[in-house]
C-alpha positions, 0 to 999 in steps of 0.5 A: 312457571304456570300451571299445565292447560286443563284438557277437554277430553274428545274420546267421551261420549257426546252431548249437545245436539245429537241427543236432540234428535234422538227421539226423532221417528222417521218411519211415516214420512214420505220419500223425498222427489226423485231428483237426476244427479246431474242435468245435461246442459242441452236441456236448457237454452245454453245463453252467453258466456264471457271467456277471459284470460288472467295471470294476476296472482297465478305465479306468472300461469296462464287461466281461461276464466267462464263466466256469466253463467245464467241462472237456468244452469244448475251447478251440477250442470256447470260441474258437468260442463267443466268436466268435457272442457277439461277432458276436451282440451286435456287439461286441469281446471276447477269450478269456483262458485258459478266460475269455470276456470282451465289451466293453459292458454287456448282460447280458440279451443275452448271457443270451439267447445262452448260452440259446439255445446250451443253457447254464444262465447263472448270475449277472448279471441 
């Protein structure tokens, strides 16, 4: 039989990088720029997305993929935008890096939505 595993034990006190920054003082430093949590779309030029359908790897459902955001929309502003097209169309949906994807088939309501927000909508009819 061997010998019992040596445990670490994790409720003691901690070492490493926290006591690195302990000596840090940050009562002379300046206050970061006040930046505005999320951006409204409208206030860059909107540009062209690419609208697509998958079922690959879904179990057989159905996605409407966006894609081809520019490099003007923050992610915040990708996130905003997921946001109204999910609540739009009354649907779930998640933002994979600079990738909107919703759940069902509804091309032309998604179309119409984008529209309406000013983009050009390539892709499925």
């Amino acid at each position: 039989m061997s010998a019992p595993k040596k445990r670490i034990p994790t409720s003691g006190p901690q070492s490493g990088l926290n006591s690195a920054f302990a000596g840090l003082k940050l009562d002379g430093l300046p206050s970061g720029p006040d930046v505005p949590e999320v951006v409204a779309l409208h206030a860059v030029k909107p540009g062209r997305v690419v609208l697509r359908r998958e079922t690959a790897h879904r179990g057989g459902k159905t996605v409407l993929v966006l894609d081809g955001f520019g490099g003007q929309h923050s992610a915040a502003a990708i996130e905003a935008l997921a946001k109204r097209l999910r609540t739009g169309c009354g649907c779930g949906g998640t933002v994979r890096e600079r990738t909107v994807e919703l759940q069902g088939d509804f091309p032309a309501k998604v179309r119409h939505l984008l529209e309406a927000e000013g983009f050009v909508v390539a892709g499925e009819r």
